[in-house]
PASEBA-1860 file (N, C-alpha, C; in nm, 3 decimals):
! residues 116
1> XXXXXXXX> -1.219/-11.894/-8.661/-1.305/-11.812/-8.579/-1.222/-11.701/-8.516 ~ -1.305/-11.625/-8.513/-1.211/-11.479/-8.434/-1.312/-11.399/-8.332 ~ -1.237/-11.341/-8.270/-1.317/-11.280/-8.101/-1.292/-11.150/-8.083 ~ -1.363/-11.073/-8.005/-1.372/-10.956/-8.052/-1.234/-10.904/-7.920 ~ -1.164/-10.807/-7.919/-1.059/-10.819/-7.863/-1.113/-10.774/-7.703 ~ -1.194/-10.713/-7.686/-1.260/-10.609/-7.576/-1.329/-10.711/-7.493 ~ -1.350/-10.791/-7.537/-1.383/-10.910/-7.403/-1.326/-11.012/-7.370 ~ -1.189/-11.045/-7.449/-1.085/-11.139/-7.391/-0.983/-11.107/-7.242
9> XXXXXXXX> -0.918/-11.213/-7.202/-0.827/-11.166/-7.104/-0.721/-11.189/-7.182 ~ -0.563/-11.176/-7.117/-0.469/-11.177/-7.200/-0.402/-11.205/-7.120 ~ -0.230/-11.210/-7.125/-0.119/-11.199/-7.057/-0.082/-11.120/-7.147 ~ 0.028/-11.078/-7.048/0.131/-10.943/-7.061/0.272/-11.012/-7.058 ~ 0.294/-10.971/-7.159/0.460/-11.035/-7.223/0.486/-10.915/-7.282 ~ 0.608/-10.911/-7.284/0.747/-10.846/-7.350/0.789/-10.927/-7.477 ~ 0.738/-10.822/-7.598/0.784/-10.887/-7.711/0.853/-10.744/-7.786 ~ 0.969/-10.785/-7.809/1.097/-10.630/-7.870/1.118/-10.538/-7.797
17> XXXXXXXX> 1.142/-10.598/-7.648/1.179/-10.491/-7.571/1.001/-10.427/-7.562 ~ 0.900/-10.458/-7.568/0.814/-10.359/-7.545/0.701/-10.411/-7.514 ~ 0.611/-10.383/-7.382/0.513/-10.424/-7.356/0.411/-10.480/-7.427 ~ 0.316/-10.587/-7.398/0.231/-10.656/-7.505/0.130/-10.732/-7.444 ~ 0.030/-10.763/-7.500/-0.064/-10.845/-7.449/-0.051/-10.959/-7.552 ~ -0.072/-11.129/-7.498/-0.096/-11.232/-7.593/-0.219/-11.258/-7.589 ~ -0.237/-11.324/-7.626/-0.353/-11.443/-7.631/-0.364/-11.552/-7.797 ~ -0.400/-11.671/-7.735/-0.358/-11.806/-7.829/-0.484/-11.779/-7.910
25> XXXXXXXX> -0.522/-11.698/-7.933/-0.680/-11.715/-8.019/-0.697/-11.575/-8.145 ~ -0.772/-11.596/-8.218/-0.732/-11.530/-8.347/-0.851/-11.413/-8.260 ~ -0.777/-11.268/-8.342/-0.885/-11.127/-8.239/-0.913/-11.046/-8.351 ~ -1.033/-10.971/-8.367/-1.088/-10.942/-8.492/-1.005/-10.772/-8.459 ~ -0.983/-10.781/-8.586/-0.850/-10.625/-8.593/-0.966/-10.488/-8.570 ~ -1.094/-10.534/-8.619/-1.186/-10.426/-8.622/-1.245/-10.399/-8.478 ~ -1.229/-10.492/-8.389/-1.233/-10.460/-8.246/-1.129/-10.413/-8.160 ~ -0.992/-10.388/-8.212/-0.915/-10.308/-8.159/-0.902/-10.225/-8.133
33> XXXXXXXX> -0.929/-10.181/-8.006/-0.890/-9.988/-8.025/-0.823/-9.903/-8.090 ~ -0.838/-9.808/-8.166/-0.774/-9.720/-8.219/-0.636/-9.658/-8.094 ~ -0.513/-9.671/-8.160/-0.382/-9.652/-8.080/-0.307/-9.763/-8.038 ~ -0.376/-9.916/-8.066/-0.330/-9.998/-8.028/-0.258/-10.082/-8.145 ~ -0.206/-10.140/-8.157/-0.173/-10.268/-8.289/-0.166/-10.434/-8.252 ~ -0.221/-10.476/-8.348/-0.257/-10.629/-8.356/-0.151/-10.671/-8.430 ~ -0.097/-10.792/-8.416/-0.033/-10.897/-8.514/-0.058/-11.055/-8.468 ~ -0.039/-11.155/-8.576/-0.046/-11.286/-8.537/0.112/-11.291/-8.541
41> XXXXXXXX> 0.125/-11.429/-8.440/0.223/-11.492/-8.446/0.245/-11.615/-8.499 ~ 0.336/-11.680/-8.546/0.319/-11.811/-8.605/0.402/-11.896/-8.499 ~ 0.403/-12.000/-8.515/0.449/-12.092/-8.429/0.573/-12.171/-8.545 ~ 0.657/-12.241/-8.470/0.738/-12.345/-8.567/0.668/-12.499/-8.661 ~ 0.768/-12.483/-8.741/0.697/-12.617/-8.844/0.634/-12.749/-8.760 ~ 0.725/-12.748/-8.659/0.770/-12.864/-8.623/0.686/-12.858/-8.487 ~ 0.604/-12.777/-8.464/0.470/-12.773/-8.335/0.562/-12.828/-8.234 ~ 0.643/-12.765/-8.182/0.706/-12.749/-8.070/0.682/-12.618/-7.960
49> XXXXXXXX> 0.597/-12.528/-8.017/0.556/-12.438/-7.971/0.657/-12.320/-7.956 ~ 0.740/-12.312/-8.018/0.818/-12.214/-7.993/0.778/-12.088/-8.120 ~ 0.746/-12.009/-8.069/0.729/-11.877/-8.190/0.816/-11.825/-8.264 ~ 0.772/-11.797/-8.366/0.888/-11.800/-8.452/0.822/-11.671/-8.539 ~ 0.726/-11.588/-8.600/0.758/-11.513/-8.685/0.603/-11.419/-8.644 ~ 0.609/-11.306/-8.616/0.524/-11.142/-8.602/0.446/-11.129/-8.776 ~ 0.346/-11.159/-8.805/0.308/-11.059/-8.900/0.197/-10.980/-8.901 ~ 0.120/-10.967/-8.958/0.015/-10.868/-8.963/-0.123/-10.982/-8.974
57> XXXXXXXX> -0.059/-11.073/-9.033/-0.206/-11.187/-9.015/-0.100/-11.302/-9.026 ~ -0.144/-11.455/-9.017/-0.048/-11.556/-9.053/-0.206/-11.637/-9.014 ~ -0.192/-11.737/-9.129/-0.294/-11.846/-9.125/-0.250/-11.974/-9.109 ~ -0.120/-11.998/-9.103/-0.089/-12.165/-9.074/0.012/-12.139/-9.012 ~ -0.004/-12.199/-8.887/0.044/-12.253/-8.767/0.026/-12.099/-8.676 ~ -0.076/-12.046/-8.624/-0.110/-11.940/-8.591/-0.072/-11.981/-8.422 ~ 0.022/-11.928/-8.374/0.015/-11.952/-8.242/-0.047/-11.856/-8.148 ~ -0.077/-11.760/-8.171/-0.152/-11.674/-8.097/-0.181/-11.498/-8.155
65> XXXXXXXX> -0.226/-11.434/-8.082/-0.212/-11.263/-8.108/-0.147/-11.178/-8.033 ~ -0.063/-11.076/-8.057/0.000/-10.977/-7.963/-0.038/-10.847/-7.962 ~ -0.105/-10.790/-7.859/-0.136/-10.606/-7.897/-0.087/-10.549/-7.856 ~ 0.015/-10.458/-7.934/0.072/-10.345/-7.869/0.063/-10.186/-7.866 ~ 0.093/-10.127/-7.809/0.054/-9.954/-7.773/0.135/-9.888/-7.847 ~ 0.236/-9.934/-7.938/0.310/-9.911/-8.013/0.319/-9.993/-8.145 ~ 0.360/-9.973/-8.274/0.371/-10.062/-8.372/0.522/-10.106/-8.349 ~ 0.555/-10.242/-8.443/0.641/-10.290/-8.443/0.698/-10.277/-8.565
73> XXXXXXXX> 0.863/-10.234/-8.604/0.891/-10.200/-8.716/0.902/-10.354/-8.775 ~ 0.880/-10.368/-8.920/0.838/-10.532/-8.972/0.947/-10.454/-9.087 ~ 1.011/-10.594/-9.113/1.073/-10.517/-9.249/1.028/-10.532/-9.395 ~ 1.050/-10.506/-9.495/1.006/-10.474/-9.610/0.884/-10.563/-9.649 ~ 0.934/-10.690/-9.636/0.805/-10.828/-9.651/0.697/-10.813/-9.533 ~ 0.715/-10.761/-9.440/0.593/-10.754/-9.336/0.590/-10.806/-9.242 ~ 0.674/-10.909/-9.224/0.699/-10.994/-9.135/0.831/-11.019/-9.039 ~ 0.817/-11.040/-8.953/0.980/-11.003/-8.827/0.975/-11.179/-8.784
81> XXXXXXXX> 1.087/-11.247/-8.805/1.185/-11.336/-8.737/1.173/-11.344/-8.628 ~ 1.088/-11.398/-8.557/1.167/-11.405/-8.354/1.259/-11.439/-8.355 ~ 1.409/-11.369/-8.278/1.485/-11.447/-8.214/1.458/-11.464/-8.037 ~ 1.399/-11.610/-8.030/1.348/-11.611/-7.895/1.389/-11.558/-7.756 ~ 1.558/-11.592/-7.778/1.650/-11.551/-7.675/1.615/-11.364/-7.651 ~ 1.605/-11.293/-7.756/1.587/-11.142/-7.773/1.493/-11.059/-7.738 ~ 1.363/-11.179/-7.871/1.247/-11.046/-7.869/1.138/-11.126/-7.784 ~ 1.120/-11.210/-7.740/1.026/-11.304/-7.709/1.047/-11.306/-7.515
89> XXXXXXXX> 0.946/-11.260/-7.425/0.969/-11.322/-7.298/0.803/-11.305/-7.264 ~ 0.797/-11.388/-7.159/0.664/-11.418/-7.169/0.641/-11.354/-7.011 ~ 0.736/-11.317/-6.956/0.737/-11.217/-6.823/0.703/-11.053/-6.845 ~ 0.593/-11.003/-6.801/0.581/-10.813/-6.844/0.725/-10.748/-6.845 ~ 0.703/-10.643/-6.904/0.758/-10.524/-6.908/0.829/-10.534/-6.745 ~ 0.960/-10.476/-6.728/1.048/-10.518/-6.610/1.162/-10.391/-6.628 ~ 1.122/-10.323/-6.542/1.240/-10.172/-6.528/1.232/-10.117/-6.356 ~ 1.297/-9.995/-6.354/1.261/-9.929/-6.287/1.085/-9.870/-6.246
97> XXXXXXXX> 1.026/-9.837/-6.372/0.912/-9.763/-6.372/0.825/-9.851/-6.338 ~ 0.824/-10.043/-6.302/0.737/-10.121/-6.347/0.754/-10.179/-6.212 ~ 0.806/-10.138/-6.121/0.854/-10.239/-6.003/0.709/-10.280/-5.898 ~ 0.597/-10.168/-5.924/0.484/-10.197/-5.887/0.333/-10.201/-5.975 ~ 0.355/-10.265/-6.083/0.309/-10.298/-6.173/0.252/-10.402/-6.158 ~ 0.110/-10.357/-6.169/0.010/-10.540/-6.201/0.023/-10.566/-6.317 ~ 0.018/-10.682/-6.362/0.056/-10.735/-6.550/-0.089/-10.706/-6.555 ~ -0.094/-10.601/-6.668/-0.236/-10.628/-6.764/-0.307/-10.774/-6.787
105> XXXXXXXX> -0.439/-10.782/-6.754/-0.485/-10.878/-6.835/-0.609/-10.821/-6.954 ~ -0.633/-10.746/-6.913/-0.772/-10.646/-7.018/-0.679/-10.554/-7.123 ~ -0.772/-10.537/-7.214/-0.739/-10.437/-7.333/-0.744/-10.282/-7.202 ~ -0.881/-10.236/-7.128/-0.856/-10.164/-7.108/-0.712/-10.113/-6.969 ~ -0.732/-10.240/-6.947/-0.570/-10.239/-6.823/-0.515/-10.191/-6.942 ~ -0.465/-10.220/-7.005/-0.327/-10.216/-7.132/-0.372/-10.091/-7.158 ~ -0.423/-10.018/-7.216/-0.435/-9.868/-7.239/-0.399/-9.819/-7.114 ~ -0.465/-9.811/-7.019/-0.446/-9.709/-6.892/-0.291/-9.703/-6.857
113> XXXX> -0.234/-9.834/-6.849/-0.096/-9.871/-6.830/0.007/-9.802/-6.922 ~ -0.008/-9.813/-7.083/0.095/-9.781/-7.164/0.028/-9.686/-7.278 ~ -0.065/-9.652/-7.291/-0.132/-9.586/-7.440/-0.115/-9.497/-7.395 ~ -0.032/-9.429/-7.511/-0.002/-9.249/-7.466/-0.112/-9.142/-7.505
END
């Protein structure tokens, strides 16, 4: 089953250095705003919950969805490796520019916030 992205809530995580929205539930790509990008994430073999791989769809062991205001470079196969320690934090976007920053929970928070 999949949900249309415009009426979910989300959290705001930092995935590659770059702002993101999750959510554990599959989001129909055709309800995404134009400027934004979708990917699934997969989870490990071993359902420990730790994420492990970005692609453009993933159907077994789907741990959630990430949208970002930017694309993510994937390499040749389509798909990016988490290294958890790196690309993975489940705390927002964290700089100078962000010090009074509410974490997105809406698609449209997330545009107003980062869509150029």
């Amino acid at each position: 089953m999949t949900f249309n992205a415009m009426n979910e809530r989300y959290e705001e995580i930092t995935v590659c250095g770059k702002p993101a929205l999750f959510t554990s539930i599959r989001i129909k790509r055709d309800s995404v705003p134009a400027g934004l990008y979708a990917y699934d994430v997969r989870h490990d073999d071993e359902c420990r919950g730790i994420p492990c791989e970005i692609a453009p769809f993933v159907m077994v062991n789907h741990w959630g969805t990430i949208i970002l205001a930017e694309p993510l470079e994937l390499p040749d196969d389509g798909r990016r490796y988490i290294d958890e320690d790196i690309d993975w934090n489940y705390a927002p976007l964290d700089g100078e520019d962000t010090a009074n920053h509410k974490p997105c929970t809406t698609i449209s928070d997330f545009m107003t916030a980062y869509a150029h």
